[in-house]
N, C-alpha and C positions, 0 to 999 in steps of 0.2 A: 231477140233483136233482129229489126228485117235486115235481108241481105242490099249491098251498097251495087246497084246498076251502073253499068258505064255512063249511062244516060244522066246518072247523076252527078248535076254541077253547085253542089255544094264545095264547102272547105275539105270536108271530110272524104266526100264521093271522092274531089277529084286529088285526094292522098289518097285516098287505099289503090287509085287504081294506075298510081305514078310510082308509090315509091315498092321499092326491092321489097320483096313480101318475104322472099325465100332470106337473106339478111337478119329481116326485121323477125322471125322466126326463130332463127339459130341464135340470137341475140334473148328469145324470150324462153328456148331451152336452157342454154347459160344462166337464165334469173330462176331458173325452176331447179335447176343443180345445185344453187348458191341456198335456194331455202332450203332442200334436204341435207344439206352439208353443216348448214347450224343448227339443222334438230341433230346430225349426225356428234357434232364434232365439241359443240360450245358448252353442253350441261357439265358435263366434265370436268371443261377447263375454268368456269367459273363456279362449280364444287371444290376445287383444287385452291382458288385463290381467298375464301370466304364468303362469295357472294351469292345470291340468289340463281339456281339453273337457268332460269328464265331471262334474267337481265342481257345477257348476247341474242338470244333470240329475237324477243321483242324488239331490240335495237335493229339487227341486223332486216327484220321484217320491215320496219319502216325504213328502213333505209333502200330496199330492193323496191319496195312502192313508189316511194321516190324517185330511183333511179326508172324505174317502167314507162312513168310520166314524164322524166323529161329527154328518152327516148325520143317519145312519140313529142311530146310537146316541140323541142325541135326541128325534128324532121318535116315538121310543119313550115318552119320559115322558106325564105328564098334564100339565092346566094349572098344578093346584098347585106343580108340580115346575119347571114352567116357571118360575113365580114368584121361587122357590126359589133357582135355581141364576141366575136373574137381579140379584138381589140379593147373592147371594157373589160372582159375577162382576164386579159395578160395583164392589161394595166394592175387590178385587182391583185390579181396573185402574184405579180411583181412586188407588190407593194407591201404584203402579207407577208411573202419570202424575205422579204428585206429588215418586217417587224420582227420574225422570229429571232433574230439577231441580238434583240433587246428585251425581248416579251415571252420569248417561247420557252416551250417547256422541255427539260433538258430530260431526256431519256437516253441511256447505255453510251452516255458520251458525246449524242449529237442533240442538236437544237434546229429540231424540224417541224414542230408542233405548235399550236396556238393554243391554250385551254380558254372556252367558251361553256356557260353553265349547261351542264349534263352529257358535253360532248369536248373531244379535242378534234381540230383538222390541222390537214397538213396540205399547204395553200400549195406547195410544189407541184401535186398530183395535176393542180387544173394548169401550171404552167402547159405540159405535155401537149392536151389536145388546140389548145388557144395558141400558145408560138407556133407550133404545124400549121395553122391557117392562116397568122399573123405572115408567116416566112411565106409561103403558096402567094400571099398579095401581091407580099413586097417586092418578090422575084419578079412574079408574072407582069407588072407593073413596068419593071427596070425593063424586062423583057419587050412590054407594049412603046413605052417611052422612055428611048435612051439618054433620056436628060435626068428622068425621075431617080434621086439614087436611093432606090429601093433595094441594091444588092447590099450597099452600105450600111444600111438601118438596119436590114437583116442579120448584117453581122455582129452590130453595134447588140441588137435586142440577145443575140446570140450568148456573147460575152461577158454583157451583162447577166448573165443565168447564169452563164459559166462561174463568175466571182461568187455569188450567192451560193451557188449549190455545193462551190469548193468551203464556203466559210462553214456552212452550218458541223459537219459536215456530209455529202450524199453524193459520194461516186457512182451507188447504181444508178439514181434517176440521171447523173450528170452525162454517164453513158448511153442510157437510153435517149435522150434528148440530141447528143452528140449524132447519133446514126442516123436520128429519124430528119439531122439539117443533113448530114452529106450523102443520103438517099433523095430528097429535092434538089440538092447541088448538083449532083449528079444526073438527075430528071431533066434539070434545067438547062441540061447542057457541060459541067463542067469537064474540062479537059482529062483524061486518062490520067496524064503526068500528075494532073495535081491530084488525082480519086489515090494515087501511089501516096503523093507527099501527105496529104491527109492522113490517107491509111497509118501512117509511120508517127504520124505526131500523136494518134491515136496509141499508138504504141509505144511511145515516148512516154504520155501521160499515164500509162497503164504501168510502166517503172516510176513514175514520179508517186505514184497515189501509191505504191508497195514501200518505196522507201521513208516518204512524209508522214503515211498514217499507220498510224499499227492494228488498227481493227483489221484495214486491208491486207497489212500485212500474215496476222496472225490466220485471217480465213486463208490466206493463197499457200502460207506455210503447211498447213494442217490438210489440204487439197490433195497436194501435191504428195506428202511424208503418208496421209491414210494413219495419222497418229496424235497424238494429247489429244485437249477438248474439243472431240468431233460428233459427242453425243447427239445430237437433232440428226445428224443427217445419216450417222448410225444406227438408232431407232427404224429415221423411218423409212430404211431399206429396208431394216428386217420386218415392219410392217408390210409392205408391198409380197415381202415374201410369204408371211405367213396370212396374204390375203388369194396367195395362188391364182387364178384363173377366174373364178368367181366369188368369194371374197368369202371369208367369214357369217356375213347376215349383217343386215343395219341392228346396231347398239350394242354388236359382239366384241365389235375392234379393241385393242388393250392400248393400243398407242396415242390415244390421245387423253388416256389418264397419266400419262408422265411426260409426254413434252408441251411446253409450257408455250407455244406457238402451233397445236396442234389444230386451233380455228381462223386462224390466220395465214402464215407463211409456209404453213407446213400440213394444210388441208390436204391436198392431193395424195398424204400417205396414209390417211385416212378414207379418202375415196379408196383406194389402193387394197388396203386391209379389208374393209366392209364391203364394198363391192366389185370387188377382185380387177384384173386384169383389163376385161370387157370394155366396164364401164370407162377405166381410163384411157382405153384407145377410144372411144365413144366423146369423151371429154377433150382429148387430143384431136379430133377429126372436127369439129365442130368450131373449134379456133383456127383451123386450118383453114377449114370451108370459109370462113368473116374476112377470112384475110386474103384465099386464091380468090375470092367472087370478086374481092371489091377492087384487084389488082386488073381481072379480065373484062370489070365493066368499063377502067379505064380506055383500054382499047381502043374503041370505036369515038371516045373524048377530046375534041377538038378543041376547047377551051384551056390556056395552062392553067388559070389558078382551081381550076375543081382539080385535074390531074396531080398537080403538083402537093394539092391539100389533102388528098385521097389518098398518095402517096403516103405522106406524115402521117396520118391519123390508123391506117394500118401497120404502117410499119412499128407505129409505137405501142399499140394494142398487140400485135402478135409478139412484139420482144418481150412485152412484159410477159407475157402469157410462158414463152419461150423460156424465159429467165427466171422463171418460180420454178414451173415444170425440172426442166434441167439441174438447179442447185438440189432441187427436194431429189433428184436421181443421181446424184454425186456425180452428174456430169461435168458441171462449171464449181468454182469455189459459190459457199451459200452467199446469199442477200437479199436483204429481207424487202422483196419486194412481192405484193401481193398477187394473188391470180383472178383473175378480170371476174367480176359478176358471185364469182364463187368462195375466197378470201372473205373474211370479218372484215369491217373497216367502211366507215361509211365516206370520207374523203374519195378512196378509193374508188368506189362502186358510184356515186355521184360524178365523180371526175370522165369515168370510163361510158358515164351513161351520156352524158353531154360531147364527149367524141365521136360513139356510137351512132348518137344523133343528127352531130353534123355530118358524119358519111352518109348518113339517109338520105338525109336535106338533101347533099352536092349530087346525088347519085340518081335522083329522083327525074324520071322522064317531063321534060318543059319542053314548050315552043317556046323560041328565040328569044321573043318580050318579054319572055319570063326570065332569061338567065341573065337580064343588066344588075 
């Protein structure tokens, strides 16, 4: 393939030589992690359930092909566009989230899911990166013109999530959604007093979902005591352990022939076991780096709504990341939330590739005419 000249003013030329390479890299180790982890972790777990070895592989392959394309494929538009396709998208998985309600498929008690022939999705995942940019508008808008009430709609669109994601029901994503509006609130300007009252209703809510749900409850009881059905996240400590420093070997690990989320929720104890220690501080620095780069390129960003939207769309990429990581190390109580690029799950890996995307997009070096 020839090499792309600056002199080159194509579409292409003039992407490779605008957007964040170093980024758009660390994002294509992440999808190269994600393939060795379902040769590593899926034969297993679908020899375990009766199915074919192959069936999570193949799945999850195309699904990481997909997610690579619409990396890049977005990172291609403009901000406008960004906008754009932010707003059909919420609308979308508003309306998705709203049919699970009726249509979806009822798994361990919640109804998060759509089943579609040969595949289920769970339309919440794309809430995530589409309300962060929905909200970055609405704000930066209110912000431009104090007539426009874009803080109100922001709230309004907020809320609305809020009710859905309390029905189905999904505390983790409803908290991870929750941080990534009062991380822009707070961007935006919000007053200390209220980042305090916030904080507290936050924590209000976090007594309210331990006494209302018992799932919740039963994960924060079992956290906290280190006792009854703690098996997963028992396991896969002692996988991390008996992967030491450099881990076992790939296809050595014994941990994901008995837990039953070991190519999903609970990958990373599987990294862990097979390729020891190294690799997951390698794995942990690499989600660190997606998230300090894209905070420092802010920086120099004089525009609010790319700030504001750059803000959300890392902050909700590295909690997730945070929030697997941590429960799978019996740091936070578990929840089954996936780890970016690397997790089975094609919702997931699509939702995170089209976030990914739009941070490329916003982040990507334009003259002026370019950012209307």
């Amino acid at each position: 393939m020839p090499s792309l000249s600056r002199a080159d003013d194509s579409m292409l030329g003039r992407w490779w030589w605008s957007v964040d390479r170093w980024t758009l890299g660390a994002i294509g180790v992440l999808i190269g992690f994600g393939y060795i982890m379902m040769l590593a972790a899926s034969p297993a777990v679908a020899e375990r359930i009766g199915t074919s070895r192959e069936t999570f592989i193949l799945k999850q392959v195309v699904f990481l092909a997909i997610a690579g394309v619409i990396v890049v494929a977005v990172s291609l538009l403009s901000p406008r566009d960004i906008k754009r396709l932010a707003i059909a998208g919420c609308l979308i998985a508003l309306a998705l989230t709203a049919a699970t309600m009726v249509m979806g498929v009822e798994i361990k008690g919640a109804r998060r899911w759509i089943s579609l022939p040969g595949m289920t999705i769970q339309p919440s995942e794309f809430l995530k990166p589409c309300f962060a940019v929905v909200t970055a508008w609405m704000l930066s808008e209110a912000k431009r013109s104090p007539r426009f009430p874009g803080t109100i709609i922001a709230f309004v669109v907020f809320g609305l999530i809020l009710v859905l994601l309390k029905s189905q029901p999904d505390i983790g994503m409803l908290a991870v959604v929750t941080v990534v509006f009062l991380a822009q609130l707070y961007i935006n300007g919000l007053p200390l007093f209220l980042v305090g009252v916030a904080l507290g209703m936050i924590g209000g809510g976090g007594v309210l979902a331990y006494t209302v749900f018992p799932h919740v409850r039963s994960r924060v009881t079992r956290f906290w005591d280190g006792t009854g059905d703690n098996y997963q996240v028992t396991t896969a400590l002692e996988a991390f352990g008996n992967g030491g420093l450099w881990g076992r070997g790939p296809g050595e690990g014994h941990v994901k022939d008995v837990l039953p989320d070991a190519h999903a929720d609970f990958v990373f104890a599987v990294a862990g076991e097979e390729f020891g220690m190294l690799i997951c501080v390698v794995i942990l620095s690499v989600f660190a780096f997606i998230v300090l780069r894209g905070l420092l390129k802010l920086l120099r960003e004089q525009d609010p709504f790319i700030v504001l939207s750059c803000t959300g769309l890392v902050t909700g990429f590295g909690l997730q990341a945070f929030v697997n990581m941590a429960s799978t190390l019996r740091l936070i109580p578990t929840k089954g939330m996936t780890l970016p690029f690397i997790s089975y799950g094609g919702s997931s890996v699509i939702a995170v590739a089209l976030g990914m995307g739009m941070l490329l997009a916003l982040t990507r070096r334009r003259s002026r005419d370019e950012l209307a």
